[in-house]
KOLDREN-211350 format. One record per residue (C-alpha): residue in one letter; y, x, z; residue number from 1. Coordinates in nm, 4 decimals, always signed. Layout:
<"A"; <Y; X; Z>; NUM>
...
! end
This chain:
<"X"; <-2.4098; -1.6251; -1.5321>; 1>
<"X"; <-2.2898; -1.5279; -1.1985>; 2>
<"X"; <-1.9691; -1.6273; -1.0983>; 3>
<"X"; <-1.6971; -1.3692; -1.0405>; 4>
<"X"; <-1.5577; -1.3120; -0.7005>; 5>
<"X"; <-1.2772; -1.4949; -0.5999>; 6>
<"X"; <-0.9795; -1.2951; -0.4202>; 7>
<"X"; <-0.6885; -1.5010; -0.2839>; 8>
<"X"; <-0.3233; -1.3241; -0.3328>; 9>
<"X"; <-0.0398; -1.3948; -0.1682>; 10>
<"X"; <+0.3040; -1.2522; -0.2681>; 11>
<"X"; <+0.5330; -1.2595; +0.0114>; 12>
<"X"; <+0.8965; -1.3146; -0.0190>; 13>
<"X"; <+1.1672; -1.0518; +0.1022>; 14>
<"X"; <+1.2079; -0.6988; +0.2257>; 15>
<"X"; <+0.9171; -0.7053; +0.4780>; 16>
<"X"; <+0.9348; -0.4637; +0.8323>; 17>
<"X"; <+0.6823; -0.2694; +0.8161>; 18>
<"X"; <+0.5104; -0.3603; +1.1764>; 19>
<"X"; <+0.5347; -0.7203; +1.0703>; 20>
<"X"; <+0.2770; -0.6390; +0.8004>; 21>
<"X"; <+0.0988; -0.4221; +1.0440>; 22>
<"X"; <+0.0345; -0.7163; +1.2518>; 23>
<"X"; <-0.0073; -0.9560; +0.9422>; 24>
<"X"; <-0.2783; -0.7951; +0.8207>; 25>
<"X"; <-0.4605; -0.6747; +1.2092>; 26>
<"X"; <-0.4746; -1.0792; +1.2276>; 27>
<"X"; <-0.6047; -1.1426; +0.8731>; 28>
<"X"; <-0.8824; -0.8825; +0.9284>; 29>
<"X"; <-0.9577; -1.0345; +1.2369>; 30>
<"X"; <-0.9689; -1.3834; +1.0472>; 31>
<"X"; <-1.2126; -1.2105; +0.7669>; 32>
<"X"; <-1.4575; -1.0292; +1.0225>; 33>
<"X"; <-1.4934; -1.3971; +1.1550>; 34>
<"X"; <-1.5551; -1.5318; +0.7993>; 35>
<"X"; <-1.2529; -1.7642; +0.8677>; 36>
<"X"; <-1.0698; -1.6261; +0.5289>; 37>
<"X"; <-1.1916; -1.5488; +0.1986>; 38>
<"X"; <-1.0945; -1.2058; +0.0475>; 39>
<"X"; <-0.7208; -1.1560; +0.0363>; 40>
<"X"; <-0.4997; -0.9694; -0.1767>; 41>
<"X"; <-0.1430; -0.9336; +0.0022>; 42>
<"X"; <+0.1649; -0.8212; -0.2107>; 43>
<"X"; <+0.5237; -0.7500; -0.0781>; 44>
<"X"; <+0.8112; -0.4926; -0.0974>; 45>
<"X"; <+0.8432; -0.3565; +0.2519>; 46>
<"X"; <+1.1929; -0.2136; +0.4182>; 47>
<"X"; <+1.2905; +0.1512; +0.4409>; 48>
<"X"; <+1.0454; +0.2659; +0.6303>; 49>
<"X"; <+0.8311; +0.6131; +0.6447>; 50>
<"X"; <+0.5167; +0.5595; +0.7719>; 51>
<"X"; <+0.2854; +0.8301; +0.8982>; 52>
<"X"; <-0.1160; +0.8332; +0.9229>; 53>
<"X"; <-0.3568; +0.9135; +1.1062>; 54>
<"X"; <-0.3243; +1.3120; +1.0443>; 55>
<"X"; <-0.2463; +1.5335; +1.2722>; 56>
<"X"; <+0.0215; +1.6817; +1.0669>; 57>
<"X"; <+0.1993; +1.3803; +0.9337>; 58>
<"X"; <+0.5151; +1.4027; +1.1797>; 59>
<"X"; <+0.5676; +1.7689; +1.0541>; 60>
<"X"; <+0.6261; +1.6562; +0.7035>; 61>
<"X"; <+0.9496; +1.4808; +0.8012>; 62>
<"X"; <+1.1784; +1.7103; +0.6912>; 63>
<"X"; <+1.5004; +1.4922; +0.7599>; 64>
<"X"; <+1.6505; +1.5511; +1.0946>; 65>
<"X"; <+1.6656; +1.1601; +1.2975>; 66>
<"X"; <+2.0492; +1.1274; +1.2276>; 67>
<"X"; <+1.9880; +1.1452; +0.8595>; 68>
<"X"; <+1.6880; +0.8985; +0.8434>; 69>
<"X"; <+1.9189; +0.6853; +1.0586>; 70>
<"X"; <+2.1990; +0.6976; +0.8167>; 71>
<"X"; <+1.9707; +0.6685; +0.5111>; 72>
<"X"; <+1.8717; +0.2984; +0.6690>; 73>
<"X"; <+1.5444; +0.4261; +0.7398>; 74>
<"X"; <+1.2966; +0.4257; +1.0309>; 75>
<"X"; <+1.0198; +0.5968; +1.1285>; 76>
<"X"; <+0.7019; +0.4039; +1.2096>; 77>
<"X"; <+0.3420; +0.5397; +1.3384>; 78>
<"X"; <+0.0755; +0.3342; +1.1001>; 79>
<"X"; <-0.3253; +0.3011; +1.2090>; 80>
<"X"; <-0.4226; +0.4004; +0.7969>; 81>
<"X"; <-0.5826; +0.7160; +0.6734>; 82>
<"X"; <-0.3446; +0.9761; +0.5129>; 83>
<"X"; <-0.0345; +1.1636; +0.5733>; 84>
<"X"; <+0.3142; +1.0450; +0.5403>; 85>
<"X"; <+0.4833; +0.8511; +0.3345>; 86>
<"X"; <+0.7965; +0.6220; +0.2078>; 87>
<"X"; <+0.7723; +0.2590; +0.1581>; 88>
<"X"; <+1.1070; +0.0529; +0.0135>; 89>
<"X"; <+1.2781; -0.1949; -0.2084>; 90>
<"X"; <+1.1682; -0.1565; -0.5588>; 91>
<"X"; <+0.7812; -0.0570; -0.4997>; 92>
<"X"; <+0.5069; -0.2977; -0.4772>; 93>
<"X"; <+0.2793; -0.2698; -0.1920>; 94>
<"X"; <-0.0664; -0.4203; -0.1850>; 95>
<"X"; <-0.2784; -0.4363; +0.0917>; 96>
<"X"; <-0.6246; -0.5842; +0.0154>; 97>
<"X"; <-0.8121; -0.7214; +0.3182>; 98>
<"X"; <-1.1833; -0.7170; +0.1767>; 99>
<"X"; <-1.5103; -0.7292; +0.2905>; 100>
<"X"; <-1.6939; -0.4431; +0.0737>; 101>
<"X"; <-2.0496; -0.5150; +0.2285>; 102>
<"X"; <-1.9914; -0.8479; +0.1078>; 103>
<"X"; <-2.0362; -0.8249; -0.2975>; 104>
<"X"; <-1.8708; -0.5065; -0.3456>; 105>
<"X"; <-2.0142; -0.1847; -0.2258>; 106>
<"X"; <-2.0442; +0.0403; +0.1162>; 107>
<"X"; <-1.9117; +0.3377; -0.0657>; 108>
<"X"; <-1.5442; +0.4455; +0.0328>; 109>
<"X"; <-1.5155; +0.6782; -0.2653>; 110>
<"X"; <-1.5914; +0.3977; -0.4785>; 111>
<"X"; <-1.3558; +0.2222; -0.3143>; 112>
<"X"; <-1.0300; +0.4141; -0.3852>; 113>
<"X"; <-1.1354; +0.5262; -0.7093>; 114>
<"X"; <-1.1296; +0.1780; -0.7616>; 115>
<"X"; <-0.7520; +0.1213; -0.6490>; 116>
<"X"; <-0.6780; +0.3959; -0.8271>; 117>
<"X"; <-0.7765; +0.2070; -1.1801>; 118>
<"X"; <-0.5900; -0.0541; -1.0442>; 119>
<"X"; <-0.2679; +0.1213; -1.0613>; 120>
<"X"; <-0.3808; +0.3332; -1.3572>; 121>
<"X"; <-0.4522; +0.0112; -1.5704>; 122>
<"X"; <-0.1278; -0.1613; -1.4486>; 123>
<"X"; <+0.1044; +0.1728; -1.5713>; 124>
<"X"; <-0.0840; +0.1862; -1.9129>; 125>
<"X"; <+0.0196; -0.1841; -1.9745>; 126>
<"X"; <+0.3485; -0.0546; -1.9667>; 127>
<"X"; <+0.2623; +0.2271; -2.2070>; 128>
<"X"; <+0.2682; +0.5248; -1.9108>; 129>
<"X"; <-0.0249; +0.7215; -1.9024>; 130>
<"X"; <-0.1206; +0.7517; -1.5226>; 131>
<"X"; <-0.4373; +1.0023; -1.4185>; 132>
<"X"; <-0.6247; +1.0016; -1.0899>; 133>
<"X"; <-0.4987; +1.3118; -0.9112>; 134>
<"X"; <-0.6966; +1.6607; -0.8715>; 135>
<"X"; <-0.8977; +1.7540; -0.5439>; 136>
<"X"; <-0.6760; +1.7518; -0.2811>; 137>
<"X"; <-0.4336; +1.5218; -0.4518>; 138>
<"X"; <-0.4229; +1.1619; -0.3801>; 139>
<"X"; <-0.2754; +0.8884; -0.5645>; 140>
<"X"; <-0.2033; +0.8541; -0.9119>; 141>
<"X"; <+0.0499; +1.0632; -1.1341>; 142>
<"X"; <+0.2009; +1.1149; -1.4703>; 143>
<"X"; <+0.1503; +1.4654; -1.5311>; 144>
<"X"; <+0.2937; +1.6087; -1.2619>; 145>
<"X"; <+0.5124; +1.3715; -1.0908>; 146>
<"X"; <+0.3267; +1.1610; -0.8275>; 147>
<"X"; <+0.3743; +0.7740; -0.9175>; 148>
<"X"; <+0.1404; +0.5973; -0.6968>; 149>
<"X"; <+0.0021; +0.6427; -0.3177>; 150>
<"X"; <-0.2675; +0.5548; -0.1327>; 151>
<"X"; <-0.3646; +0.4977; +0.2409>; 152>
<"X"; <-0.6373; +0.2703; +0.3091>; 153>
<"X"; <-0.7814; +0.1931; +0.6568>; 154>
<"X"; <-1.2023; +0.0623; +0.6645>; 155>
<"X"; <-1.3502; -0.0228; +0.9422>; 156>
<"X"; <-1.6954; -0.2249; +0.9053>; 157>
<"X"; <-1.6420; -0.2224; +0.5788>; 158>
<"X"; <-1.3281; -0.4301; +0.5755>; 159>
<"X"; <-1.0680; -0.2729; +0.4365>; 160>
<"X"; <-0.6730; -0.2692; +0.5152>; 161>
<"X"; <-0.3454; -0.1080; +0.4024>; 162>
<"X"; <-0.3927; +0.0029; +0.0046>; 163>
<"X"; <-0.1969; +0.1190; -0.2325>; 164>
<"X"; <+0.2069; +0.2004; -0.3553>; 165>
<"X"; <+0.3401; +0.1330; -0.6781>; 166>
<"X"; <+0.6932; +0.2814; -0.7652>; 167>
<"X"; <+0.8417; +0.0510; -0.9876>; 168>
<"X"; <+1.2070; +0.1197; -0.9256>; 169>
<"X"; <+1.2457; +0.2344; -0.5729>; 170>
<"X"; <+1.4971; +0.4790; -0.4563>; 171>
<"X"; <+1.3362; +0.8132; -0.5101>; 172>
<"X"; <+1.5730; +0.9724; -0.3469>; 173>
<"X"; <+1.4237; +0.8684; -0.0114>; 174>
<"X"; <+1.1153; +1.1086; -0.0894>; 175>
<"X"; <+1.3219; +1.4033; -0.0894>; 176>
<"X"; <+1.3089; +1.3379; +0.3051>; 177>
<"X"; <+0.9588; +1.4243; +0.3082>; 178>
<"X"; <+0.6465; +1.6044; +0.2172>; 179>
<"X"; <+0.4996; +1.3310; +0.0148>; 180>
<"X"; <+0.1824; +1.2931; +0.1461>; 181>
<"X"; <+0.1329; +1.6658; +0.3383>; 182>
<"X"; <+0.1153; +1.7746; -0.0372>; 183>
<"X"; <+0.3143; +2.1326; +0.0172>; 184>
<"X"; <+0.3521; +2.2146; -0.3380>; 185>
<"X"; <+0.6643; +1.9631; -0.3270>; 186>
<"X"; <+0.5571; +1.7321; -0.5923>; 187>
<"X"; <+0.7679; +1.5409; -0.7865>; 188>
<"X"; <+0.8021; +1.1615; -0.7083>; 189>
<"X"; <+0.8261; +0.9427; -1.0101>; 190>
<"X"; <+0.8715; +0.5804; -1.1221>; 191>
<"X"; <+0.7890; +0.3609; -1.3684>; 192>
<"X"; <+1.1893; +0.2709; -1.4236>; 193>
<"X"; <+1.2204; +0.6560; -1.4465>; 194>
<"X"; <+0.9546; +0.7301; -1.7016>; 195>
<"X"; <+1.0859; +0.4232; -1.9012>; 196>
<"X"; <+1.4232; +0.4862; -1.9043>; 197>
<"X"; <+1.4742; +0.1460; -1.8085>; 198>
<"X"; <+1.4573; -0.1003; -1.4607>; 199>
<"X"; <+1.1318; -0.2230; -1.3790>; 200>
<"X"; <+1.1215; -0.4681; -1.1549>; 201>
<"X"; <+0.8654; -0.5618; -0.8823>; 202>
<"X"; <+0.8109; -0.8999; -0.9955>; 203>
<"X"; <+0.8041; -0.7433; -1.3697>; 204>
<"X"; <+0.5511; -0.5564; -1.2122>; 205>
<"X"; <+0.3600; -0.7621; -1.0438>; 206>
<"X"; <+0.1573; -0.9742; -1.2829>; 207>
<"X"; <+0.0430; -0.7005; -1.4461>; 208>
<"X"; <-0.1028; -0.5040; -1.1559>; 209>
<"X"; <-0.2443; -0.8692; -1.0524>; 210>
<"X"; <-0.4373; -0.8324; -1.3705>; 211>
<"X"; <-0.5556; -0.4407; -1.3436>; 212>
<"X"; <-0.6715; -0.5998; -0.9601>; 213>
<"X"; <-0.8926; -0.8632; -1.1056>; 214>
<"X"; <-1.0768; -0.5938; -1.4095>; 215>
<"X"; <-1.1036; -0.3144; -1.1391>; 216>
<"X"; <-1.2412; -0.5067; -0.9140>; 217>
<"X"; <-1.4262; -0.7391; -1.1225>; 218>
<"X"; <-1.3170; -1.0917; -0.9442>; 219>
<"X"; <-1.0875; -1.3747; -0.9986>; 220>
<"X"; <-0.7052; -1.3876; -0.7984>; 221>
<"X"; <-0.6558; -1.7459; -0.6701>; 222>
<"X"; <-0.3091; -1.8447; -0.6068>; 223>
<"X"; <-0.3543; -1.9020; -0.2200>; 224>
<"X"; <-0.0743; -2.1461; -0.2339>; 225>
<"X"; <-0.2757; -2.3734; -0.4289>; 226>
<"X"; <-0.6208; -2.3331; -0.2601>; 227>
<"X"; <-0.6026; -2.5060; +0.0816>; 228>
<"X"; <-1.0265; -2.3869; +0.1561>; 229>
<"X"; <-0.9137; -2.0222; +0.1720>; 230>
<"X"; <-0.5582; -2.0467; +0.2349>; 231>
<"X"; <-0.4067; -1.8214; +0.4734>; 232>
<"X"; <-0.2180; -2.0676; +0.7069>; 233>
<"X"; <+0.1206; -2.0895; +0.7582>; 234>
<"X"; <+0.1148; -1.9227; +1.0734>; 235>
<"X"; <-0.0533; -1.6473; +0.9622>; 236>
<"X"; <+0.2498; -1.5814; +0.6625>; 237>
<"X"; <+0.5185; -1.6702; +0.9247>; 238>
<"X"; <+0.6596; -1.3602; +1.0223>; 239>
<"X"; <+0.8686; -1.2442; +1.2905>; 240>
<"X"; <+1.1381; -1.0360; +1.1827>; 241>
<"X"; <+1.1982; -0.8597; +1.4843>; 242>
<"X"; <+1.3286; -0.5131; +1.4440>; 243>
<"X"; <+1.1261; -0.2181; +1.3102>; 244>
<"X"; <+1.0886; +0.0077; +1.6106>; 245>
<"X"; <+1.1354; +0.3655; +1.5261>; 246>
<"X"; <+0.8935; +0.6500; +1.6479>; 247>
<"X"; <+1.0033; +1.0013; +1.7328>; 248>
<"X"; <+0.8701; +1.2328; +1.3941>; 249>
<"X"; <+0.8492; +1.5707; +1.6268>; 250>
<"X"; <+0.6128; +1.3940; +1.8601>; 251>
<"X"; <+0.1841; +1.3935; +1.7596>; 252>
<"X"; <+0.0355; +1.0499; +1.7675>; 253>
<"X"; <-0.1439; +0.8713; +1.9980>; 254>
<"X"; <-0.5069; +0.9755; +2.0570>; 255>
<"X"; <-0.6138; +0.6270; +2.0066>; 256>
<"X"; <-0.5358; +0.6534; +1.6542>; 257>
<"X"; <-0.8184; +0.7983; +1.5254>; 258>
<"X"; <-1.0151; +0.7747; +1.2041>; 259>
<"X"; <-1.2914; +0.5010; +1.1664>; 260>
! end
């Protein structure tokens, strides 16, 4: 029988700045292009932070004016990944799998996100919430109507970056601030806290979206703290904390960020 594939997660600590993971994971593609690192799974809460993509239109669906994000304890950061905009914070897990899909998986983007998709889908229906893929036009997942999980991936050779965002009991409040995800028809934001009626925690969370990872995707998660082989190396985890620079929301983005 052929052995599954192995995929080495790491859960980092902390609130983490958003252009500290940006440049986490630019080096840990890097490493995985070079077949230096095995497949990695990264998990971490970020800080307030919305982040816009590569679209055009992302900066216009910052409704906020800069005072208020300001106030709010929020910045405003251009990101390099496919999509529109959206929030990141305490009390969602983000997970950002750096994986080389010629390599054992497929060359098939749809396949791809339909495949995060059952990742969050299978982690919400171990907590008894019934999460759908969305309709054309709609990405992420939802519970009925109310838009529970994001997604904003980044490919390039077929390695893959960014992923997905599961609310487990972030502040939804912050999503008011936007259009979540250019989606005009002002959809409701949900949680898995809110649907529950009670707190959810990220590390609640965790272990069971670390198990809807390894059916979707058909592989085994190594603990890369206790695999030295394919361990990311300290350096590579050490981050540097320096403060989130904020972005300007009425201005477009750069030309270089284009889509792969």
């Amino acid at each position: 029988m052929t052995a599954p594939r192995r995929v080495v997660v790491q859960r980092l600590s902390g609130l983490i700045g958003y252009e500290d993971g940006l440049r986490l994971q630019h080096r840990l593609v890097q490493r995985r292009k070079a077949g230096a690192l095995a497949d990695t799974l990264l998990l971490l809460e970020h800080a307030p932070v919305f982040t816009l993509g590569r679209l055009q239109a992302s900066a216009a669906n910052v409704l906020a004016a800069p005072e208020a994000l300001a106030a709010a304890g929020a910045s405003v950061v251009q990101s390099d990944r496919g999509g529109n905009v959206t929030f990141h914070g305490p009390g969602q897990l983000v997970a950002y799998p750096i994986l080389d899909l010629a390599a054992g998986y497929r060359r098939d983007l749809h396949w791809y996100v339909e495949r995060l998709e059952d990742v969050m889908i299978g982690t919400a229906a171990q907590f008894g919430v019934s999460a759908v893929r969305g309709a054309p036009g709609h990405t992420g997942v939802w519970v009925g109507e109310r838009k529970i999980g994001a997604i904003g991936v980044r490919v390039q050779r077929w390695l893959s970056s960014h992923g997905v965002a599961l609310n487990a009991d972030v502040d939804l409040s912050f999503f008011d601030m936007i259009v979540p995800c250019g989606l005009h028809e002002a959809p409701q934001v949900t949680s898995l806290s809110r649907e529950l009626g009670r707190t959810v925690s990220v590390g609640e969370l965790r272990p069971r979206f670390e198990a809807a990872f390894a059916e979707a995707f058909e592989c085994e998660l190594v603990d890369g703290a206790h695999v030295d082989e394919i361990e990311i190396s300290g350096a590579d985890l050490e981050l540097s904390r320096v403060t989130t620079k904020s972005v300007d929301p009425t201005r477009p983005p750069s030309p270089k960020m284009r889509a792969e």
